[in-house]
C-alpha positions as CSV (number, residue, x, y, z in Angstrom):
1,X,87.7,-245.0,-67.4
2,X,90.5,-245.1,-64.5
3,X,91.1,-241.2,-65.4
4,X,87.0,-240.2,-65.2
5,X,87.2,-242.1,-61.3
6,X,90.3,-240.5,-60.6
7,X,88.6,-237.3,-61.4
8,X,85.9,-238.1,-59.3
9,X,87.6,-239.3,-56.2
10,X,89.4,-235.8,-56.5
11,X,86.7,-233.3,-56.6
12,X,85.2,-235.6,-53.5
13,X,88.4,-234.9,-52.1
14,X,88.4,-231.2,-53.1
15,X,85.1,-230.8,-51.7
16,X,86.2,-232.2,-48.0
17,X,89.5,-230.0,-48.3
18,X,88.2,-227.1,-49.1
19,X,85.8,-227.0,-45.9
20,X,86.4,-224.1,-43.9
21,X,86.3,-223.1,-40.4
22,X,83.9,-220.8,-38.7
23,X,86.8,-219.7,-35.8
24,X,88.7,-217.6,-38.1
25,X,89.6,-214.2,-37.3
26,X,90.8,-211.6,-40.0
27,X,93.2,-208.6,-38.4
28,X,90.5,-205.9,-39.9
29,X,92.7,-202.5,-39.4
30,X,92.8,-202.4,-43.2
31,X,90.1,-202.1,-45.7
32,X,90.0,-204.9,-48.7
33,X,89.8,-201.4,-50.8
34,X,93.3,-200.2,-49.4
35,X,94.8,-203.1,-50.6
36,X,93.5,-203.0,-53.7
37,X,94.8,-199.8,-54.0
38,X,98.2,-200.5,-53.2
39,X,98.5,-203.9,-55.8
40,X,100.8,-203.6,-58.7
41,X,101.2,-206.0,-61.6
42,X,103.7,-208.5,-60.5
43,X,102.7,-208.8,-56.8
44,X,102.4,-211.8,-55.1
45,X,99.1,-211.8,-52.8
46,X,99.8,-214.4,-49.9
47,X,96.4,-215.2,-48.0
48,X,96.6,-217.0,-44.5
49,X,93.6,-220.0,-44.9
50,X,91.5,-221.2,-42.7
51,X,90.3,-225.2,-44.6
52,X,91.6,-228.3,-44.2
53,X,94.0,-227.8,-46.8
54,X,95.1,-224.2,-45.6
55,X,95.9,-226.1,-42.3
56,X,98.3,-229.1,-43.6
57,X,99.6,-226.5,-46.0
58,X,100.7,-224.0,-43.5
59,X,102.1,-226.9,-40.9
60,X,104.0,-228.3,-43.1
61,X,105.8,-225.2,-44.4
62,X,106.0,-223.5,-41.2
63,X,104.3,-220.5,-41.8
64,X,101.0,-218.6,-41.8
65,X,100.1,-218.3,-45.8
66,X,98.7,-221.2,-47.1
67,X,97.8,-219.8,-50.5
68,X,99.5,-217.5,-53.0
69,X,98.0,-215.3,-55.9
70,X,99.6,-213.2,-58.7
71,X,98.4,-209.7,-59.3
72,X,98.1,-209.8,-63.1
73,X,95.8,-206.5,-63.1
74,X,96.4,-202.6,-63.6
75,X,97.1,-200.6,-60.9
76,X,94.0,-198.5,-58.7
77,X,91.6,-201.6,-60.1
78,X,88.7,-202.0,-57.8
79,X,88.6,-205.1,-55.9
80,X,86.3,-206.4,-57.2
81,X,88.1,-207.2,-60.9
82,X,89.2,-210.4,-62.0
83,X,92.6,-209.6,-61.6
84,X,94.4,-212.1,-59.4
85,X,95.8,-215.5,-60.8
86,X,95.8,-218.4,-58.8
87,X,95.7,-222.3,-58.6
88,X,92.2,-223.3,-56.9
89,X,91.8,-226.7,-55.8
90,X,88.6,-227.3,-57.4
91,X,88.3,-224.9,-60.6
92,X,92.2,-225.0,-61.0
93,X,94.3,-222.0,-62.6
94,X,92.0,-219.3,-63.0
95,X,91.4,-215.7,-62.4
96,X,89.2,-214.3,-59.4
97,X,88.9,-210.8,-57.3
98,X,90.2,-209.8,-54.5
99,X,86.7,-209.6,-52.9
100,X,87.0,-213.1,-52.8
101,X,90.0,-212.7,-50.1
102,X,88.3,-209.5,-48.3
103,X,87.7,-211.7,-44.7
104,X,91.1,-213.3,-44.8
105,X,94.5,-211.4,-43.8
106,X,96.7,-210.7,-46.6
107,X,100.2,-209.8,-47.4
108,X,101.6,-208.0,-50.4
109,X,105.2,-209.3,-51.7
110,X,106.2,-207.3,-54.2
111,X,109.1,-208.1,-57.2
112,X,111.9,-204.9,-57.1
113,X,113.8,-203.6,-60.6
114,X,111.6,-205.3,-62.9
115,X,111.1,-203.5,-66.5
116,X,107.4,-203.1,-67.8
117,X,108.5,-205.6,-70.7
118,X,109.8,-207.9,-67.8
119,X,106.3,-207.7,-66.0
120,X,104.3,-207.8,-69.2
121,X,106.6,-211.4,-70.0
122,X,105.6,-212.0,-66.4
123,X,102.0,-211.7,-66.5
124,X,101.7,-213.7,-70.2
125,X,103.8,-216.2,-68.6
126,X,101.1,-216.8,-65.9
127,X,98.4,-215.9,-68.0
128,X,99.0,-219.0,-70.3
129,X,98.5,-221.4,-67.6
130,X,94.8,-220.3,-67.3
131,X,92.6,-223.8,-67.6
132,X,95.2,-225.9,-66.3
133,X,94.1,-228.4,-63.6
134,X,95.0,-228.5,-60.1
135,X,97.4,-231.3,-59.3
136,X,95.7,-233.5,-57.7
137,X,99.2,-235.8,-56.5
138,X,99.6,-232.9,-53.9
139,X,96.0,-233.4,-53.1
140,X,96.7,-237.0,-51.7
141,X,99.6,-235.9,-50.5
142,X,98.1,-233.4,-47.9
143,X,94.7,-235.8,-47.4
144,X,97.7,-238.1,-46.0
145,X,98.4,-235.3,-43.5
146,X,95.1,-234.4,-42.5
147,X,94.3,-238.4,-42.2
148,X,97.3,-239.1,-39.9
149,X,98.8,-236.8,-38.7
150,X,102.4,-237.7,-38.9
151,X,104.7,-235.6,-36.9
152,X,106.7,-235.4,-39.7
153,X,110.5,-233.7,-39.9
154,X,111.1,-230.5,-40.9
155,X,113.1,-232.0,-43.8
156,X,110.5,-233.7,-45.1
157,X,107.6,-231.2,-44.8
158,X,108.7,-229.4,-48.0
159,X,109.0,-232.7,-50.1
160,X,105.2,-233.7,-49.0
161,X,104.2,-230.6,-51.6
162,X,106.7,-230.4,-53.8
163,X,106.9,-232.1,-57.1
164,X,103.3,-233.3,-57.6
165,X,102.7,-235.3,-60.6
166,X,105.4,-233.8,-62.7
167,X,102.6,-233.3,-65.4
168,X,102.9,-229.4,-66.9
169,X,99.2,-229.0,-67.4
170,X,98.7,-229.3,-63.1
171,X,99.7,-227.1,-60.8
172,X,99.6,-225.9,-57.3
173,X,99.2,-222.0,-56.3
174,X,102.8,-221.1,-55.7
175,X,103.9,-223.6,-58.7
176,X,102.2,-221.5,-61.2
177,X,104.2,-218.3,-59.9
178,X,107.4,-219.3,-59.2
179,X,107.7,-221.0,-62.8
180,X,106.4,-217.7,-63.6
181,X,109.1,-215.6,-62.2
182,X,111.6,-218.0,-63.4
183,X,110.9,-217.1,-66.8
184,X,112.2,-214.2,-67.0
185,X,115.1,-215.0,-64.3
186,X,114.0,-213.2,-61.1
187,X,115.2,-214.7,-58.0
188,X,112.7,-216.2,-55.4
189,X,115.2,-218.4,-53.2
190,X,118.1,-219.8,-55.3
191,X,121.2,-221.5,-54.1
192,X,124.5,-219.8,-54.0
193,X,127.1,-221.6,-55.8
194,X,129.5,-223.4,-52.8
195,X,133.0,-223.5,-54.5
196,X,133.5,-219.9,-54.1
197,X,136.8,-218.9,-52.3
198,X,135.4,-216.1,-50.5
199,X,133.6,-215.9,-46.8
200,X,131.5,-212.6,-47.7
201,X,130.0,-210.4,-50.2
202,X,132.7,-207.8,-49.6
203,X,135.3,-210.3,-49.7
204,X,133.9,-211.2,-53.4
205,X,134.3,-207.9,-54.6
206,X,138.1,-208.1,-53.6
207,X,138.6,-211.1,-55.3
208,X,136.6,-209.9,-58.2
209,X,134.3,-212.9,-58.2
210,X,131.0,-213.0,-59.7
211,X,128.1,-215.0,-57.6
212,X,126.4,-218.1,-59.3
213,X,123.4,-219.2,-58.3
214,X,121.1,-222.7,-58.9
215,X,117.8,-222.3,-59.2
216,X,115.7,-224.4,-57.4
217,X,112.6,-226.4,-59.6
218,X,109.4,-224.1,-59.4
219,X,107.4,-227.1,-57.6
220,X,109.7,-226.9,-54.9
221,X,108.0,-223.3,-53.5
222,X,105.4,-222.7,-50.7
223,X,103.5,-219.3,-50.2
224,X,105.9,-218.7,-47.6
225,X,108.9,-219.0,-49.5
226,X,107.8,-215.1,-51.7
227,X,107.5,-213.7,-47.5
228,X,111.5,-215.0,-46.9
229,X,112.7,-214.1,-50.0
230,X,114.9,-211.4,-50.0
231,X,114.1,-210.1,-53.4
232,X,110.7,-209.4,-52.6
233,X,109.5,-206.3,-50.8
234,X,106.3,-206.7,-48.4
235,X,104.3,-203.8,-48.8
236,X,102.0,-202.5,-46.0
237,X,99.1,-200.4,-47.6
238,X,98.5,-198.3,-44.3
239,X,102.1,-197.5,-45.1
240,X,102.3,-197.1,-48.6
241,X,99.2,-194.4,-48.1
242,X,101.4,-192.2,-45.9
243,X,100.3,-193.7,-42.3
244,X,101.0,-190.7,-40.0
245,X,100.9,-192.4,-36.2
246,X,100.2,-188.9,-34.7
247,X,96.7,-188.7,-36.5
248,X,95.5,-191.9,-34.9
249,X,92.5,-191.4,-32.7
250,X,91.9,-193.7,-29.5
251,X,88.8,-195.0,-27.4
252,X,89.2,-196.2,-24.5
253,X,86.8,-200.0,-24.3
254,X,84.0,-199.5,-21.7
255,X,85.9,-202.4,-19.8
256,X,89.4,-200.8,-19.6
257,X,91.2,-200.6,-16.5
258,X,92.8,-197.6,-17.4
């Protein structure tokens, strides 16, 4: 009984969340269809919000992506394929188009060096999360926020999402993906081992030691963390497609000064 009202409290709670607001402005100098074109199995699709939960989300990580999706498709699919994986607060992990993101702005991250069995293990990994619920302890969690308030330290920001219930059928959007990636060992932000003896990468090679790295639990990433990343490339469409500056075409507005 206690976990049918549970439910229930959080798909009232998923419903106010989820509201969004009508002041939002997508950056439109590229077309939903370039980015289609330009997704690759592996890529992570970071979308800047604009609900309730977008806007504790991307306050409390710092950052302008409040929501994170895995390219699990082939690429040149339209956008309008069910090709991107992601954790939705009320239908959980599930797959959905891009069209669904064509008024938001977007950016690609992409995973470098991986094999096409290493993407394929990638994708299955995801894949087999499909049906899992949304984890509903990060729900309250941000529902606290959005309540309150808090001016909350930046050390603490990150543990207000992190973790959730602990339970491995719930999930959160960048949880799904960074568990994910860690199974088959790619980096997303790990910790460098601190007994080292040397100051620099070049001052490794000298001493002939061999970096170790921790990795950090998947529930501890945000959208923003596949942007910082250094093993993730951002990909620009316009730029992927061979943008040429010199074959741009201006008009003036009627109300330049110029």
């Amino acid at each position: 009984m206690f976990t049918a009202i549970y439910r229930a409290i959080g798909r009232r709670l998923a419903s106010f969340l989820t509201k969004e607001s009508d002041s939002y402005q997508r950056i439109d100098a590229i077309t939903i269809a370039e980015v289609a074109a330009s997704l690759r199995a592996g890529d992570v699709l970071l979308v800047e919000g604009n609900s309730r939960i977008s806007t504790a989300i991307k306050y409390l990580s710092q950052s302008s992506w409040s929501h994170a999706c895995l390219f699990v498709g082939a690429s040149g699919e339209a956008s309008d394929q069910l090709n991107l994986l992601e954790a939705n607060l009320k239908y959980g992990v599930q797959l959905v188009s891009l069209d669904k993101y064509a008024v938001f702005n977007l950016r690609i991250c992409r995973p470098v060096n991986l094999s096409d069995d290493e993407i394929e293990r990638l994708v299955a990994t995801a894949k087999s999360k499909l049906g899992h619920r949304y984890d509903l302890k990060n729900v309250f969690d941000l529902l606290r926020y959005l309540i309150q308030k808090p001016a909350v330290p930046e050390r603490y920001r990150r543990a207000m999402i992190s973790f959730g219930s602990g339970e491995p059928t719930q999930a959160i959007c960048s949880t799904v993906i960074a568990e994910s990636f860690q199974s088959i060992d790619y980096p997303i932000l790990p910790r460098r081992h601190a007994e080292s003896k040397a100051k620099s990468a070049d001052e490794a090679d000298v001493l002939g030691e061999v970096p170790l790295y921790y990795r950090r639990h998947f529930t501890h990433f945000t959208p923003r963390d596949f942007d910082l990343s250094p093993y993730f490339q951002i990909v620009k469409p316009s730029i992927e497609a061979s943008f040429d500056y010199h074959q741009m075409r201006w008009k003036e507005r009627p109300d330049s000064n110029s």
